[in-house]
C-alpha positions as CSV (number, residue, x, y, z in Angstrom):
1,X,-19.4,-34.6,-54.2
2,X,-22.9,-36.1,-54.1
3,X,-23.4,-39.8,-53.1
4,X,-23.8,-41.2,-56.8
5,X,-20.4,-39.7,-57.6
6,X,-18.3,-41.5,-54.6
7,X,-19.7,-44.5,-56.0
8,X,-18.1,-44.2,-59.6
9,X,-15.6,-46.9,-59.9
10,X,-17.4,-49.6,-57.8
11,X,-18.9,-51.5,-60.7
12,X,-22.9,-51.8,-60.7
13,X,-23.2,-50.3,-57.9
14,X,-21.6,-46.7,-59.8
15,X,-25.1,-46.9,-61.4
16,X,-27.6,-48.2,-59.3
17,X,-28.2,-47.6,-55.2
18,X,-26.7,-50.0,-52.9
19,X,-29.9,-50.8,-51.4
20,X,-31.0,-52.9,-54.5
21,X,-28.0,-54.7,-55.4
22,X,-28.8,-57.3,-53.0
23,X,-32.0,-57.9,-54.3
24,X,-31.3,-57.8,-58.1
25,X,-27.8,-59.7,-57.3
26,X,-30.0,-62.8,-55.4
27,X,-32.7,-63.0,-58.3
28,X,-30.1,-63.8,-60.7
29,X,-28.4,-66.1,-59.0
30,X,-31.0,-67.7,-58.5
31,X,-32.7,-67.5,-61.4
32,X,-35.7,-66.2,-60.4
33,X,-36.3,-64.1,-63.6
34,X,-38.6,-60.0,-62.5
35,X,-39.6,-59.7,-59.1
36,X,-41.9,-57.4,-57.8
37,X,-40.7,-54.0,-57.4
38,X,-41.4,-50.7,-56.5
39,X,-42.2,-48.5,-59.8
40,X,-39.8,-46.4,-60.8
41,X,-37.2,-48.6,-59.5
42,X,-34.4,-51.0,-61.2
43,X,-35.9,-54.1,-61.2
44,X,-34.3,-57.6,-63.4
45,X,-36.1,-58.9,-66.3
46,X,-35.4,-61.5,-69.2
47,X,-34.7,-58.9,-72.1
48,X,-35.7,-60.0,-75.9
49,X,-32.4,-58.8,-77.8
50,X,-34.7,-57.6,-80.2
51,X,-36.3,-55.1,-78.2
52,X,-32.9,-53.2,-77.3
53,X,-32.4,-50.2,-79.4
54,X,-28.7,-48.8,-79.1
55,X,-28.1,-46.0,-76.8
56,X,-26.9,-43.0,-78.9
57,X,-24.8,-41.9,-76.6
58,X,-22.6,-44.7,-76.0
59,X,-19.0,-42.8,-76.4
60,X,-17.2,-46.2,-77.8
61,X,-17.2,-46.0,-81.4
62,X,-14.4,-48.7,-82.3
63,X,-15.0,-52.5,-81.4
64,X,-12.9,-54.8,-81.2
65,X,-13.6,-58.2,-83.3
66,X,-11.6,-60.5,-81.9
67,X,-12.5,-59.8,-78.3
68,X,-15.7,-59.5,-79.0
69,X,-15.9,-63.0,-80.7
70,X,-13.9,-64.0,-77.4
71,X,-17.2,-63.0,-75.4
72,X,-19.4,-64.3,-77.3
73,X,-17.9,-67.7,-77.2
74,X,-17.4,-67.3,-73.3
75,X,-21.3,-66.5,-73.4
76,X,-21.9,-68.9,-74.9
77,X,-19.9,-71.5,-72.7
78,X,-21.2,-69.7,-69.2
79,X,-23.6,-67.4,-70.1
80,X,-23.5,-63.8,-68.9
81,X,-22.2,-62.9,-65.9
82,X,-23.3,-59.2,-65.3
83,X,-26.5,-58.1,-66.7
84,X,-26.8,-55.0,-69.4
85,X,-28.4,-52.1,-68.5
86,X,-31.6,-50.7,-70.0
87,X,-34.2,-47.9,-69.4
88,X,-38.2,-48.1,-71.1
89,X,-38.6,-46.5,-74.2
90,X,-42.0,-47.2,-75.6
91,X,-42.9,-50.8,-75.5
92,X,-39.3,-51.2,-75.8
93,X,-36.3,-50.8,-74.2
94,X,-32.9,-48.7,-74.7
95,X,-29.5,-49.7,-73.8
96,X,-28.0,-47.5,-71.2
97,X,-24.3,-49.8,-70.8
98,X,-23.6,-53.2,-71.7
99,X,-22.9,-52.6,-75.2
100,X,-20.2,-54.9,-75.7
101,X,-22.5,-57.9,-74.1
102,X,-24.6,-57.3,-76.2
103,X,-22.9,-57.6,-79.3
104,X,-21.7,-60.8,-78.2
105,X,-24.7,-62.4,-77.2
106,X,-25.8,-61.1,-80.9
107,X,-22.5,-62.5,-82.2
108,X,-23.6,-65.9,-80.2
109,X,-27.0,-66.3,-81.5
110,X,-28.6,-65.6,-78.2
111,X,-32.3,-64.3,-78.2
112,X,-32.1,-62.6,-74.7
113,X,-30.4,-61.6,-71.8
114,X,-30.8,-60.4,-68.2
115,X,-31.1,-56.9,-68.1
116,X,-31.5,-54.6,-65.4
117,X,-34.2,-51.9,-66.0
118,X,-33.5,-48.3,-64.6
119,X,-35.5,-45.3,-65.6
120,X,-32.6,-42.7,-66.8
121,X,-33.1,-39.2,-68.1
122,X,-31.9,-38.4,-71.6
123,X,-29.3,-36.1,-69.3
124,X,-28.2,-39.0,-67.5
125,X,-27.7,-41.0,-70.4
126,X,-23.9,-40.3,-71.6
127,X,-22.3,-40.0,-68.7
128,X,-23.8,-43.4,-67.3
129,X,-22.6,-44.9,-70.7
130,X,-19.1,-43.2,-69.9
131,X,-18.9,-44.5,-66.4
132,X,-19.8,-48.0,-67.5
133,X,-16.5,-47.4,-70.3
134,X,-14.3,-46.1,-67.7
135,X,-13.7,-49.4,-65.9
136,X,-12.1,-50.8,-69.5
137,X,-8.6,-50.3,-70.8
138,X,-9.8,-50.7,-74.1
139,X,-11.6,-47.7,-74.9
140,X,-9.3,-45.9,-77.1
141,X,-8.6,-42.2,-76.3
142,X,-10.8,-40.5,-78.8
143,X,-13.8,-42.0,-77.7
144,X,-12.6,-41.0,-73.9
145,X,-12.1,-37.5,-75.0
146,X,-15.5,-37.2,-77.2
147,X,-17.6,-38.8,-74.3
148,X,-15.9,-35.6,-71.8
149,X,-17.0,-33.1,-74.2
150,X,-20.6,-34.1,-75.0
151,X,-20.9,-34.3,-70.7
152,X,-19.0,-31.0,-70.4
153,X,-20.9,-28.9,-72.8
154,X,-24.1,-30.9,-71.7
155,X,-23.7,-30.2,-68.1
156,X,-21.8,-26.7,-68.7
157,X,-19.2,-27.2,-66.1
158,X,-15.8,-27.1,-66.4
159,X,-12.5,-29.8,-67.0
160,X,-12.4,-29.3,-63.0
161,X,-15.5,-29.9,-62.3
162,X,-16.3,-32.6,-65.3
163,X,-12.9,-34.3,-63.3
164,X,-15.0,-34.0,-60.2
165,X,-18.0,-35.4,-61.0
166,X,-16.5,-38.5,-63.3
167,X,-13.6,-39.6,-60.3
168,X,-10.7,-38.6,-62.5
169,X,-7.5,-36.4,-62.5
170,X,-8.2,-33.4,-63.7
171,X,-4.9,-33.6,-65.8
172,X,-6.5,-37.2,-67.5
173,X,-9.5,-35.0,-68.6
174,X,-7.7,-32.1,-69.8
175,X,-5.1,-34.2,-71.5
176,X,-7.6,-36.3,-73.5
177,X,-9.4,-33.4,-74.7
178,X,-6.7,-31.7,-76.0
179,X,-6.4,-34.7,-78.6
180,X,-9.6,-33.4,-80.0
181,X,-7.5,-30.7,-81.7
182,X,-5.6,-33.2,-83.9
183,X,-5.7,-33.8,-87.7
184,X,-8.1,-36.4,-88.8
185,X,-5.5,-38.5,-90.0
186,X,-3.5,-38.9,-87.0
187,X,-6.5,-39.1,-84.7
188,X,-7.1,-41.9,-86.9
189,X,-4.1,-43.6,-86.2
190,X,-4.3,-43.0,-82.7
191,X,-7.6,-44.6,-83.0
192,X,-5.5,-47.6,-85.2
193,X,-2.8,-47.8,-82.3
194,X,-0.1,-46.6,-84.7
195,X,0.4,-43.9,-82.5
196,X,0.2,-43.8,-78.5
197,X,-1.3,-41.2,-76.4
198,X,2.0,-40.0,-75.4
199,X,3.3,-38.9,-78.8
200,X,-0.2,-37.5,-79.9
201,X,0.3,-35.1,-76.9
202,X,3.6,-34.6,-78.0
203,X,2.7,-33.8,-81.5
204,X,0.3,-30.9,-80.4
205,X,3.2,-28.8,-79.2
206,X,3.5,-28.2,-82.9
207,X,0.7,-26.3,-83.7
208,X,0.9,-26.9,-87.1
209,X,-1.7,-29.3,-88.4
210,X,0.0,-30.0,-91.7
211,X,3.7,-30.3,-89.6
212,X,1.9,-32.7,-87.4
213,X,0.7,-35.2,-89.7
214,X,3.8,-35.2,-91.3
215,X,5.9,-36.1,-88.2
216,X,3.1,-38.4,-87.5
217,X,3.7,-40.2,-90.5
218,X,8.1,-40.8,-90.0
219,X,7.2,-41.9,-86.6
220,X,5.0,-44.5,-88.0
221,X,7.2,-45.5,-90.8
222,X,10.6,-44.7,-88.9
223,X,9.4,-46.5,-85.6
224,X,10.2,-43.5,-83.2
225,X,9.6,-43.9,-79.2
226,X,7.5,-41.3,-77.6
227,X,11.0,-40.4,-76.0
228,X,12.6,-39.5,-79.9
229,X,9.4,-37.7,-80.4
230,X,9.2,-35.6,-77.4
231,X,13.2,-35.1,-77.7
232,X,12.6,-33.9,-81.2
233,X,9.9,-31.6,-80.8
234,X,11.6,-30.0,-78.0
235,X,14.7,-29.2,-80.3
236,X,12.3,-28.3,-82.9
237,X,10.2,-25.5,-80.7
238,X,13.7,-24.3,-79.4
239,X,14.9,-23.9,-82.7
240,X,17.9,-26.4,-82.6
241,X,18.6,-29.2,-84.9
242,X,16.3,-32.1,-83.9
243,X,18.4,-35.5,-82.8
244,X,17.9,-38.5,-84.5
245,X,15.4,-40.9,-83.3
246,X,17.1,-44.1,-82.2
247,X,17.5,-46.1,-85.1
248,X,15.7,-49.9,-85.0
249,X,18.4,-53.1,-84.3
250,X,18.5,-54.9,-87.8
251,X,17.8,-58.1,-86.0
252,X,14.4,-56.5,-85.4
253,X,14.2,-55.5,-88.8
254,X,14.8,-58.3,-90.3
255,X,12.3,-60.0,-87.9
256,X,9.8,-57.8,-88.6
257,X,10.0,-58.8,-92.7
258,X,9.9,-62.7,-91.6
259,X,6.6,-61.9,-89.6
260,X,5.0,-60.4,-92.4
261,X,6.1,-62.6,-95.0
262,X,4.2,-65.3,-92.4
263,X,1.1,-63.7,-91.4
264,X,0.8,-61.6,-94.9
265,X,0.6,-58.3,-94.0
266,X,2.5,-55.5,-92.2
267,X,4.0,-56.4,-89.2
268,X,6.0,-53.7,-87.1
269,X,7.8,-54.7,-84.0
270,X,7.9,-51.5,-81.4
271,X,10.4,-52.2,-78.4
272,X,9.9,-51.1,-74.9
273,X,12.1,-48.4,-72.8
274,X,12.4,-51.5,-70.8
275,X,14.5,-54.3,-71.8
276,X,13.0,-57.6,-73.5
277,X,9.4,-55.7,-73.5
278,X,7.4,-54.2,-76.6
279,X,5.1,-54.5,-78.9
280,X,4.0,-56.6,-82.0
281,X,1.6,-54.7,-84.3
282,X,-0.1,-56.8,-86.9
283,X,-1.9,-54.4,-89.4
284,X,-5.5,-55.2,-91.2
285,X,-7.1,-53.2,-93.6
286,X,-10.9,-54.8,-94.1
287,X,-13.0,-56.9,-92.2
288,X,-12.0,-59.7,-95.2
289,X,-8.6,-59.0,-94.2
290,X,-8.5,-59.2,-90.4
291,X,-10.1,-62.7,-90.5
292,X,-7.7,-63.9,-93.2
293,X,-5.1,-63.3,-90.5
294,X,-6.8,-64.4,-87.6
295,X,-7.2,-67.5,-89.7
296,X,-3.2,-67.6,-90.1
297,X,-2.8,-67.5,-86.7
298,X,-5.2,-70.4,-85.6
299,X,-8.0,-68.2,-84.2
300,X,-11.5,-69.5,-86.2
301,X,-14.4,-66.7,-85.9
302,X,-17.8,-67.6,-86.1
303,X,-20.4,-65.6,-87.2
C-alpha cells in the first residue's frame, strides 16, 4: 500500500502531503491570503466562485436542500472552515472536492472562497472526489457504488484491489456494487430512502427484475423490516410459503394519518428492531413541495 493510500481517511491530509499542511493550515488562519510556493505544488488562494467549473467526476449526484441551506447559513455566520479543493484549468479553475461548500457559499451569496490549488491528473480526479465523499454519511449508496465502478474500470483492478487502494472492506465494495444491478425504480427509491441498503441486497437474491420491483413496492406500502424481507425471500428461494411481515401497531397507524394530515403529505413512521427507536419519513415530490413543508415545520429557506 503506497504512502497516499495509508493516508485515506485522515481528512486533508488524504489528499495533500503532510509536509504542506502546516503551511497552507497557518496562512489561513492567519489570513494571509497565497504565499509563495513552489510550482507545481498546493498552494492557498482567494478563489472567485465564478471561476470554479464543476468537477465531472464528482460521484454525488443527490443533494440534500435542507442541509445544504444549513451550511450556507453556518457560512455565512463563521465563514468556511476548510477550504475546497481545485486544480488549474485554463485561466480558470476546476473543483476537485468541496462540492457541497460550494454550493452553500453559492446558496449564501458569497463571491469567493479559500481554495486550495493542487495540480491533479484527469486519472486522479474521481477517486480524490470519492475520497473527499467517503468521510460523509450522507452519500447515498448509488453514488458510492457508481463512484467504485468508474475507479475500477478506470484503473482496471479488481473489487480486492479497488478495496485496497480506497481503505475499505472488500465486502463494503462488493456489496455496493452489486446494487448496480437493480431496477431503475427501486434504485430510485433507494436513492429516496424508501428502501435501506439492507433490503436492496436482500431483494437481489431474486433475480427477477420485474419480482423485485414488485416486492419493492409492498415493502414500501406494507412497511416491512429488512428482517420480514430477508425472512421472506429466504422462504421464497426455498420454495416455502413466505411468513407474513410483522404487521404495523394501529397506534402507529393512526399516528402516521395525524402527521400527514399536519404536515400535508405522506408521512410513514418505520420502527426500529430496537425498542422506542425508528424512523419518521416525511415524503416531497417537487422542489415547490419540499419547501411548503419545510415551511410547516418552522424551517425558512433562503434563496
Amino acid at each position: 500500500m503506497s504512502k497516499d493510500q495509508r493516508r485515506l481517511g485522515r481528512g486533508l491530509s488524504a489528499l495533500i502531503p503532510d509536509a504542506h499542511i502546516a503551511t497552507l493550515d497557518a496562512g489561513l488562519r492567519t489570513g494571509a491570503g497565497p504565499t509563495s510556493h513552489e510550482p507545481n505544488r498546493p498552494h492557498v488562494i482567494e478563489v472567485e466562485l465564478d471561476r470554479v467549473k464543476p468537477n465531472p467526476q464528482q460521484p454525488r449526484r443527490a443533494f440534500d436542500m435542507l442541509t445544504l441551506h444549513r451550511l450556507a447559513e453556518s457560512i455565512k455566520e463563521r465563514g468556511t472552515l476548510q477550504p475546497i479543493l481545485v486544480r488549474p484549468s485554463g485561466a480558470n479553475y476546476e473543483l476537485v472536492a468541496g462540492e457541497r461548500r460550494l454550493r452553500a457559499a453559492r446558496i449564501a451569496g458569497l463571491a469567493s472562497l479559500p481554495a486550495i490549488v493542487r495540480p491533479t491528473e484527469d486519472a486522479e480526479l474521481a477517486e480524490l472526489a470519492l475520497i473527499e465523499n467517503l468521510h460523509r454519511d450522507d452519500l447515498n449508496p448509488l453514488d458510492r457504488a457508481e463512484a467504485y465502478l468508474s475507479i475500477k474500470e478506470r484503473l482496471n483492478i479488481s473489487n480486492e484491489d479497488l478495496a485496497r487502494r480506497l481503505g475499505e472492506d472488500r465486502s463494503t465494495v462488493a456489496n455496493h456494487l452489486r446494487l448496480l444491478d437493480l431496477p431503475n425504480d427501486v434504485a430510485q427509491r433507494l436513492i429516496d430512502g424508501e428502501l435501506t441498503m439492507g433490503h436492496a441486497r436482500a431483494l437481489l437474491g431474486l433475480s427477477n427484475p420485474a419480482v423485485i420491483s414488485q416486492w419493492a413496492s409492498r415493502i414500501v406500502a406494507e412497511g416491512w423490516s429488512v428482517r420480514d424481507t430477508e425472512q421472506r425471500v429466504t422462504a421464497q428461494l426455498a420454495g416455502r410459503a413466505t411468513p407474513a411481515p410483522k404487521s404495523k401497531r394501529p397506534a402507529v397507524s393512526d399516528l402516521e394519518e395525524r402527521l400527514s394530515r399536519s404536515v400535508g403529505t405522506r408521512v410513514r413512521i418505520i420502527e426500529g428492531r430496537k425498542r422506542n427507536t425508528g424512523r419518521i419519513v416525511l415524503e416531497y415530490y417537487s422542489l415547490d413541495d419540499f419547501e411548503r413543508i419545510t415551511g410547516r415545520l418552522g424551517v425558512e429557506l433562503e434563496e
